[in-house]
N, C-alpha and C positions, 0 to 999 in steps of 0.2 A: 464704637469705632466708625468711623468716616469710610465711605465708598466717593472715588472721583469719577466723575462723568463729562466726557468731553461732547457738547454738544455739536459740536461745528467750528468751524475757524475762520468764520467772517468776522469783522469788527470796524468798528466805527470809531477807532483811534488807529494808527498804524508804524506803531513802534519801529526801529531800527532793527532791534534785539529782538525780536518775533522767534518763538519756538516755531512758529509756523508760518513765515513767512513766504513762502510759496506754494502751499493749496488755501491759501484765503478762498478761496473759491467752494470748499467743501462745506458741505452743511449735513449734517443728518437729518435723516426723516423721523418725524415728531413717531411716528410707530416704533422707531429705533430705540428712542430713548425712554421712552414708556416701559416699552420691554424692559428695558437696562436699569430702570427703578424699580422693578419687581424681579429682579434678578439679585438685586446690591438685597430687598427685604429677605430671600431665601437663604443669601448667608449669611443670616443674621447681625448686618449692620444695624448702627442706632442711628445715622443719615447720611444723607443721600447729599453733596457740594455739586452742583454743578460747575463745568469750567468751558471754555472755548481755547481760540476767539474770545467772543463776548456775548453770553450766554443772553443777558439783561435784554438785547434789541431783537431774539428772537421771539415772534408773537405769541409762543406756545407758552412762555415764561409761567404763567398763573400757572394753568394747567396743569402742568409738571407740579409745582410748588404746591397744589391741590392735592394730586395724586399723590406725594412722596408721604402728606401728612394723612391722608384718608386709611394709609399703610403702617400708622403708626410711627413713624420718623420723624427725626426732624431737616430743616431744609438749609441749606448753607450757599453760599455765591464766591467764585471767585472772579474777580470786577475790575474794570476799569470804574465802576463807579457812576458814569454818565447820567446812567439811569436813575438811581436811586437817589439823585437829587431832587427828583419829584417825590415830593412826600405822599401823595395819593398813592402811587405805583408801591411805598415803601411801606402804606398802611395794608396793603391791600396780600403784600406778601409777611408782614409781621403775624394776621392773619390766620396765613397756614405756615405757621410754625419755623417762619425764618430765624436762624439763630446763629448763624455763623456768616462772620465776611473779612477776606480776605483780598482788600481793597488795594490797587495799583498807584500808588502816587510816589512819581519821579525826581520831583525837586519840591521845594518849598516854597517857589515861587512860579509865574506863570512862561516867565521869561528860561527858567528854567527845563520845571516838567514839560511844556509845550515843545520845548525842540528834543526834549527825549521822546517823545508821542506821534510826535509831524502832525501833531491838530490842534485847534484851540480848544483844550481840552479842560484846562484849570480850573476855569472859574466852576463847571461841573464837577469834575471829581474831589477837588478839595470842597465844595459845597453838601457831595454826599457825606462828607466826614461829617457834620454839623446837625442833617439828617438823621444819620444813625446813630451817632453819641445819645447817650441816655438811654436807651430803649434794653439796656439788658444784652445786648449781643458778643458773644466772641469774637471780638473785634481787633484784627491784624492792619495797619497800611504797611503795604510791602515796598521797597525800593530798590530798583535794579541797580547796580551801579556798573556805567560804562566810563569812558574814557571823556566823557564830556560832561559827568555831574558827579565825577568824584573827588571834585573840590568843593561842594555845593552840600555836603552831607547835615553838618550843623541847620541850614537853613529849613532842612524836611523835621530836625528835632524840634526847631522854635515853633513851627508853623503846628503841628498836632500837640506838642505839650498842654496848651489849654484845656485839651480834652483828656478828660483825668482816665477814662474808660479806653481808650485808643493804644493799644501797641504799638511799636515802630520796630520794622525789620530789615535790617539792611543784608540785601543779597548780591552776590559777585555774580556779575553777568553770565548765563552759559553759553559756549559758545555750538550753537546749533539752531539752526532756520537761518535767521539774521546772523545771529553770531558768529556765525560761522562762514558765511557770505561776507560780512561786512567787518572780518575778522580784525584786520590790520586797521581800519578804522574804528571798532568800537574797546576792543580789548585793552583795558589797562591792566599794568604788574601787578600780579597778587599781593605784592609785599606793599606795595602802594596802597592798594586797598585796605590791607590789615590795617596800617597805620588812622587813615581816613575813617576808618571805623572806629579805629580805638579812639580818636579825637572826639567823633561824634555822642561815644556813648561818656567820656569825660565829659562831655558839654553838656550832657542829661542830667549828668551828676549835681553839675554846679546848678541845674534846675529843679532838682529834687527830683526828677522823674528817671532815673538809671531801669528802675527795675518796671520799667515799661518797654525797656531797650534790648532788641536781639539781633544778630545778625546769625549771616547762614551760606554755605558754600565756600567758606573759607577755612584752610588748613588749622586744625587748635595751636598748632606751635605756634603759627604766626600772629596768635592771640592770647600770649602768655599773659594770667590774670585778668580773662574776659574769659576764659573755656567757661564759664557757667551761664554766660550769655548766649548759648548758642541755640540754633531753631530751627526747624527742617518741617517735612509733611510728617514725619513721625513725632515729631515733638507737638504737633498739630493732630495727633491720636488718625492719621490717614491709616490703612491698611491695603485699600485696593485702589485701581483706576482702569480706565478702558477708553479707547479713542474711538473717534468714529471708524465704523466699521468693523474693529474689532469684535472676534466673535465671544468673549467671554473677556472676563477681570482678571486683573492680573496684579499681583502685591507690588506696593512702592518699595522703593531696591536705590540704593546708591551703585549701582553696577555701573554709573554715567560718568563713575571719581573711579580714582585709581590712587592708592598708595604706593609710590614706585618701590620694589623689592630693596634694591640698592641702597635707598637711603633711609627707609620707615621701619626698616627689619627692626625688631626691639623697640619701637619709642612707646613711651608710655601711656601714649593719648590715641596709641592705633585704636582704641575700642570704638570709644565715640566720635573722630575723628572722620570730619566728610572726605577728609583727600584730596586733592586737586581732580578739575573738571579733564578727564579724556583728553581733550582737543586742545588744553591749553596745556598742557604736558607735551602732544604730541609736540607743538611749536616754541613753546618754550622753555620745556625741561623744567627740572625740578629744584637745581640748585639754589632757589631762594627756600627752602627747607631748612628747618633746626631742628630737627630731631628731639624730644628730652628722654634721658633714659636712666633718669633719677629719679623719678616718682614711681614707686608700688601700684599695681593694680589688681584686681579679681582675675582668679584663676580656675573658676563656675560660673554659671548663671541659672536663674529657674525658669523653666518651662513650669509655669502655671496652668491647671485646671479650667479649662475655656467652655467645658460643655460635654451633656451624651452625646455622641453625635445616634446611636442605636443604640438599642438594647437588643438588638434581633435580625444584624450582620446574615446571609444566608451565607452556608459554607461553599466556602472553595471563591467567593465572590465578593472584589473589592469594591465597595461600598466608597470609597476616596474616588476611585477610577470612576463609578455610573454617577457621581457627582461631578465631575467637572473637576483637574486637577490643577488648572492655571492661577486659580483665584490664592492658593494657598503658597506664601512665602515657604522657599526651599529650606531654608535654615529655621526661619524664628518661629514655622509651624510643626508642632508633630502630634500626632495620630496614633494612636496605643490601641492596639485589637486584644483582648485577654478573654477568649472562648466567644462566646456571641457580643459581647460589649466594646464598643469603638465610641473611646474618645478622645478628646481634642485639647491638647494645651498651647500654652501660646508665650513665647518669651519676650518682654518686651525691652529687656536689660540694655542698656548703652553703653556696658561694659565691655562690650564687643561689638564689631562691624560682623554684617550681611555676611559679607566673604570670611570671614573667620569664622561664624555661627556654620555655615554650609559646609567649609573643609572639618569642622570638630563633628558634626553631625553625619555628610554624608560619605567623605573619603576616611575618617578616622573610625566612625562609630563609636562616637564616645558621649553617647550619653544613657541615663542611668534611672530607674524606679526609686524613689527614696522613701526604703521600708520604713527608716526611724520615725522617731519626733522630733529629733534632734536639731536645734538652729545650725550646728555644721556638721558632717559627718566625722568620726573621728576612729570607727573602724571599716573600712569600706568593707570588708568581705560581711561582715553580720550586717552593714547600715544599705547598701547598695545592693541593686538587682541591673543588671545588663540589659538593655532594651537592644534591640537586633531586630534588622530588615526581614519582615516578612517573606516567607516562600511567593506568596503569590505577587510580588516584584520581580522574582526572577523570570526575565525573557521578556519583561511587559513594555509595549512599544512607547511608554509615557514617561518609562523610568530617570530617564536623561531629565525632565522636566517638574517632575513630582518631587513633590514633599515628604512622599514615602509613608507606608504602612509599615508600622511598627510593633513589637510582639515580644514580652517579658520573656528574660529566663531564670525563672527562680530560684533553679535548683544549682544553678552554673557559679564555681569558683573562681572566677578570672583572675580574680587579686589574689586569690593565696597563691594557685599556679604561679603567676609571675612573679609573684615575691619570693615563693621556693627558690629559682633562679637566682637570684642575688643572694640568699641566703647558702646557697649551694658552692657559690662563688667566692665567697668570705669563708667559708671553712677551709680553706684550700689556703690562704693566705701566709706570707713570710717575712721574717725582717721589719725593719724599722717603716711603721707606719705613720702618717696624718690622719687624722679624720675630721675634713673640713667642715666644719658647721654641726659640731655631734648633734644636736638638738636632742630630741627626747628619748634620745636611745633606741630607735626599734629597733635595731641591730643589736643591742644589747649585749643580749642573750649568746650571739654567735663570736661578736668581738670578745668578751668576758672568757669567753669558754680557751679562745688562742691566746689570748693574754695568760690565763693562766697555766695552759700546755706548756708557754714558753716560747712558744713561735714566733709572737709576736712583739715587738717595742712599741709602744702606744704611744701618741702625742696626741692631742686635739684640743679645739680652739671651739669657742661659740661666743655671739655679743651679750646673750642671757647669761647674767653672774648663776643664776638658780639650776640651770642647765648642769654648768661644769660644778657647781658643787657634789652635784648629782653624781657625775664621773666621778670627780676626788674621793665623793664617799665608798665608791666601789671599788675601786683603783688608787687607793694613795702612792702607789708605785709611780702610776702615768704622771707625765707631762703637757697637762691642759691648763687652760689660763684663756680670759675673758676677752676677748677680741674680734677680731672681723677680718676677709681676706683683704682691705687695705692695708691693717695694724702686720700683717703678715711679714717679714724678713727672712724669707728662705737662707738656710743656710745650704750653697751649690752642690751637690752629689753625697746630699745626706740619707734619703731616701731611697725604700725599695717598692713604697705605694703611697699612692695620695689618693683619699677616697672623699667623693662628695656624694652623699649618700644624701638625697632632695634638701640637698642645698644648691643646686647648680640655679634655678629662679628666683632663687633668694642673693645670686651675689649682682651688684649694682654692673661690675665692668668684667664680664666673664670672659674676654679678650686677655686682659691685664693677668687674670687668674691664672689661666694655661699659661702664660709665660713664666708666670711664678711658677706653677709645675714643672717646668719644662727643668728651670733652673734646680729647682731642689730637687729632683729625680738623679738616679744615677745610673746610666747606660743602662739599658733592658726593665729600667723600672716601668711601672703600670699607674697610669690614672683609669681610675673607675670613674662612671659618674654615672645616677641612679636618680631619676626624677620623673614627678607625673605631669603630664598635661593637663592641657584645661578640658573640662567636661561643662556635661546641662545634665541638670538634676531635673525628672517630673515629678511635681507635687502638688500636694493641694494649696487653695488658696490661703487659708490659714497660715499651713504652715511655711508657705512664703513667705508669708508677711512677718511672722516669726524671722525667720531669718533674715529677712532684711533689716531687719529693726533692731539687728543684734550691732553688739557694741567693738565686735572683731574688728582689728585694724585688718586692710589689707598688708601683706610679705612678699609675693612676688613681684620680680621687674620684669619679668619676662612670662611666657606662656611656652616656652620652646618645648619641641621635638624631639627627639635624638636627631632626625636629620637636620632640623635648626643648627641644633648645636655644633654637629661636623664643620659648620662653615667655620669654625674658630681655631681649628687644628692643620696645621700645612704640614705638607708630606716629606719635608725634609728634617723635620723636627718625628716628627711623632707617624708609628707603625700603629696603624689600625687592627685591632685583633678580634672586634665587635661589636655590631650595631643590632641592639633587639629595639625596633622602633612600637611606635603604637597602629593599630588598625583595626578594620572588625575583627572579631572574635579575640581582643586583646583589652587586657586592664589600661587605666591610665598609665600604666608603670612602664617606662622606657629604661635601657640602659648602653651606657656606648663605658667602652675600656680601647686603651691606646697603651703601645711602648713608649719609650721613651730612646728614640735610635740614639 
C-alpha cells in the first residue's frame, strides 16, 4: 500500500485548477519529510509517492528517493513531469527504486495543455512520457478536465496511445484552491463531462487501446457501461496521505463527494460510486443524476487479515490509541483485541462507499468474526460471532476520530434472540395470509404449525420454481405459484397480513410493493416486513479469497434499514405499530409492521 507525501506547494507550472493555489509559497522542511518517510515505513507501507506542488524541482529530490529505498520501499512521484524529461535525473531515481508515476498532462497538444498550465510546459511533460515509457514503471498520465479542454479529450488519447505501457485518466476538475476560486470560469457540467469522456474512451476503442483508459470523479450513473473504467487513489492501492505540517497521516476518504440523500437513496452503484465533488453540488445541485435501481448488489464485505499488530497488548492499555489513531481509515479498518492479541484487518471491497462502511461498522455495529469455512454464511447463529467496541473506547477523548478497538463475543446469541422475535410474532398470526417471496422457508416451521391449527389461509409467491414446489409439497392446500412482486395483482381488501419475511432487499421497486399492500390489505390488516442489513465479515486471507471466488450471484437491490425502509410508508395510508431497527448489541435482523388505516 502507497503512503502520500505532500512535500510543499511550490511549482513550476501554474495551473488554474490548483488544489493549492494560494499557499504556493509553503514548502516543507527537508527534516519534515524525512521524518514523514519513516513514519509511512512504521505503518507498514510498501512506498512512499511523493506529491506537492511539484515535488521534482525540490533539491532534496534524490535524497528522499535514497532514504525511502535504504527503508526498504519503493519510490513513486506524483508530476507535472518537467523534470524527468531529463533522463540523467530519471536514471538516477530509477536507481532508488522509482516505480510509480502519476504524470499531469492536460491536452494532447501544446496549444492545449499549455493554456491549462499558464506555462510552456508541453514540449517537457509530454517529453517525460517518452522518458519513462519502457522502464517498467506504474505508469498513469492524468488529465484534469476544465471547461477549456473538455473538447480536447480524444487528442490526450491519440498523443499517449503510442505508448503501449502509459495509462490515461480522465479526472473532473475539483473544485478547491483554484477551483473553487476560479469556479464559474473553470467548472463545466458533469454531465458534459460524462459524455466527453465517454467519447474519449470510444476513441481508444477504435484504437485498440480502451483498456488503458480510466477516468475518475465522475458519478457511475452518468457512466452507464464504462462503471468498469473507473480510477481513484484507491484503485491506485493509496491508503494514507499528510500535508505539509500535518502532524501525522491520515487515510484517503471520498469524504470530498457527497451522494445527495434525495436522489442516491437505493441506486445501485452507491458502493463504488464517487458521488459528486461537495462544491459542485453545493452550486449546481444534483439533478443531472440517474439513479439505477435495477442492478443487485453485495449485501457483506470482508475485513481481511492485514497483520499481528501484538501478541503482548498490556492490560487495560490501547495499543491503537499509543499508536497514533489518524493513520487508520474509520470504516475500512478494524482492530480485534482477543485476550493479549491485537490485530488488524483491512476491507478493501468497492462494494460499498467510506460512509457506508463507517455507518455499518461504527453507528450500526455490524460487523462479525467468521467462525465457519464457509464461502457464505448460511446459519449466522452457529457461523457468526459479534465483534463489539471495546470497553476501553468508552470516554476516550479519540473516539469521535478512531477506527476503534474491537473485541469478540463468543458466547453472545444475537441472531437467535432476534429471530425469537419474529418467530414470537408469527405464532400469533390470523386470517388470510401472503407470504411475499417465501424463499427457503425459515419460517417454516412456525407458518406450517398455524396453517395447520387452522388460523391461517396461506398464499405465497417466489420467482424460484424449486422454492414453491417446496411449499406445494408441504401444503398442497396453499395457494403459491412462481412469480415476483411485479407478476403480483392484488385482489383489493383480500387480506388480513402480507409478510416479507427478507425479501423486502430482494424486491427491485419496494415503493410500488407497499402500494400493492396497501391495496390488498383490508382495514386493520398488518404488513410485516423482516430483513437484514449489510454487514463486514473478519476473516482470514484464504478464506476471503475463497469467497470471493465463489460463483454466488448477487439478490439484493438494496442494503436498507428498518429506518430506510419507513421512508416508503405515508401516514395517512398506513399506522405504524413497530420498528425493531438494527445497532450495537443487535443482529442484522430488522423488523418494521404497519396497519393498514
Amino acid at each position: 500500500m502507497k503512503a502520500l507525501i505532500k512535500v510543499g506547494y511550490g511549482c513550476n507550472d501554474h495551473c488554474s485548477f490548483c488544489h493549492t493555489l494560494d499557499v504556493r509559497h509553503i514548502d516543507a522542511e527537508a527534516s519534515e519529510v524525512h521524518a514523514k518517510i519513516e513514519r509511512a515505513k512504521q505503518l507498514g507501507h510498501s512506498m512512499v509517492v511523493l506529491s506537492g506542488g511539484e515535488p521534482t524541482i525540490r533539491p532534496e529530490l534524490v535524497r528522499w528517493a535514497e532514504h525511502v529505498a535504504r527503508l526498504g520501499m519503493d519510490f513513486g512521484l506524483v508530476t507535472n513531469g518537467r523534470m524527468l524529461s531529463y533522463p540523467a535525473l530519471t536514471e538516477q531515481l530509477m536507481e532508488r527504486r522509482l516505480r510509480y508515476v502519476y504524470l499531469s498532462l492536460h491536452g494532447g497538444t501544446a496549444k492545449v495543455h499549455d493554456l491549462m498550465v499558464r506555462s510552456e510546459a508541453f514540449e517537457q511533460t509530454f517529453g517525460a512520457v517518452a522518458v519513462l515509457s519502457g522502464r517498467g514503471l506504474d505508469f498513469t498520465v492524468n488529465c484534469v478536465i476544465t471547461r477549456h479542454n473538455v473538447a480536447h479529450l480524444r487528442g490526450v488519447v491519440d498523443a499517449v496511445a503510442p505508448y503501449p505501457d502509459v495509462r490515461i485518466k480522465f479526472s473532473m476538475v475539483e473544485p478547491k484552491g483554484g477551483g473553487e476560486k476560479l469556479f464559474e470560469h473553470l467548472m463545466p457540467r458533469v454531465s458534459l463531462v460524462a459524455d466527453r469522456v465517454k467519447d474519449a474512451i470510444d476513441h481508444a476503442a477504435s484504437l485498440g487501446v480502451v483498456e488503458r483508459v480510466t477516468h475518475g470523479a465522475i458519478p457511475l450513473c452518468l457512466m452507464q457501461g464504462y462503471e468498469d473504467r473507473f480510477d481513484d487513489l484507491k484503485t491506485h492501492r493509496f491508503a494514507t496521505m499528510i500535508e505539509v505540517g500535518e502532524p501525522d497521516f491520515y487515510p484517503v476518504d471520498d469524504l470530498n463527494k457527497v451522494q445527495p440523500e434525495e436522489t442516491c437513496r437505493g441506486c445501485s452503484l452507491s458502493g463504488p460510486c464517487p458521488g459528486l465533488y461537495r462544491g459542485y453540488d453545493a452550486v449546481f445541485g444534483h439533478e443531472e443524476l440517474t439513479p439505477l435501481r435495477d442492478r443487485p448488489r453485495s449485501n457483506s464485505f470482508n475485513y481481511v487479515f492485514d497483520g499481528l499488530v501484538t501478541a503482548d497488548a498490556p492490560e487495560g492499555r490501547c495499543v491503537l490509541r499509543e499508536g497514533g489513531v489518524t493513520p487508520w481509515e474509520p470504516g475500512r479498518h478494524l482492530f480485534v483485541q482477543n485476550g493479549a492479541r491485537v490485530a488488524r484487518f483491512f476491507a478493501e471491497s468497492r462494494d460499498f462507499s467510506d460512509a457506508e462502511m463507517r455507518a455499518l461498522k461504527l453507528e450500526r455495529g455490524q460487523v462479525y468474526l467468521d467462525v465457519s469455512r464457509k464461502d457464505a454464511p448460511d446459519d449466522f447463529t452457529t457461523d457468526l460471532r459479534p465483534l463489539v467496541r471495546s470497553a476501553l473506547c468508552d470516554g476516550c477523548p479519540e473516539r469521535g476520530a478512531c477506527t476503534g478497538l474491537f473485541e469478540p463475543r463468543l458466547e453472545e446469541d444475537v441472531f437467535g434472540r432476534d429471530d425469537a422475535r419474529v418467530r414470537a410474532l408469527l405464532e400469533t398470526i390470523e386470517g388470510d395470509v401472503l407470504d411475499v417471496g417465501c424463499g427457503e422457508g425459515r419460517y417454516g416451521e412456525v407458518l406450517s404449525a398455524r396453517i395447520e391449527a387452522g388460523a391461517i389461509r396461506y398464499a405465497a409467491f417466489d420467482p424460484e420454481p424449486s422454492r414453491i414446489e417446496a411449499v406445494r409439497a408441504r401444503h398442497p392446500e396453499a395457494d403459491v405459484w412462481v412469480g415476483t412482486d411485479a407478476d403480483w395483482r392484488p385482489d383489493p381488501d383480500g387480506l388480513d397480513h402480507v409478510l416479507a419475511l427478507r425479501s423486502w432487499n430482494h424486491l427491485p421497486d419496494p415503493a410500488a410493493f407497499v402500494r400493492k399492500a396497501a391495496c390488498a390489505l383490508r382495514s386493520g390488516g398488518e404488513l410485516t416486513v423482516v430483513d437484514d442489513s449489510a454487514f463486514g465479515l473478519a476473516r482470514t486471507r484464504p478464506h476471503a479469497a475463497r469467497a470471493e471466488g465463489s460463483s454466488a450471484a448477487f439478490e439484493h437491490y438494496r442494503n436498507d434499514t428498518a429506518t430506510d425502509a419507513t421512508h416508503h410508508f405515508d401516514g395517512a395510508t398506513w399506522e405504524q405499530l413497530a420498528v425493531h431497527d438494527v445497532g450495537p448489541g443487535t443482529s442484522t435482523l430488522w423488523m418494521l409492521r404497519y396497519r393498514r388505516r
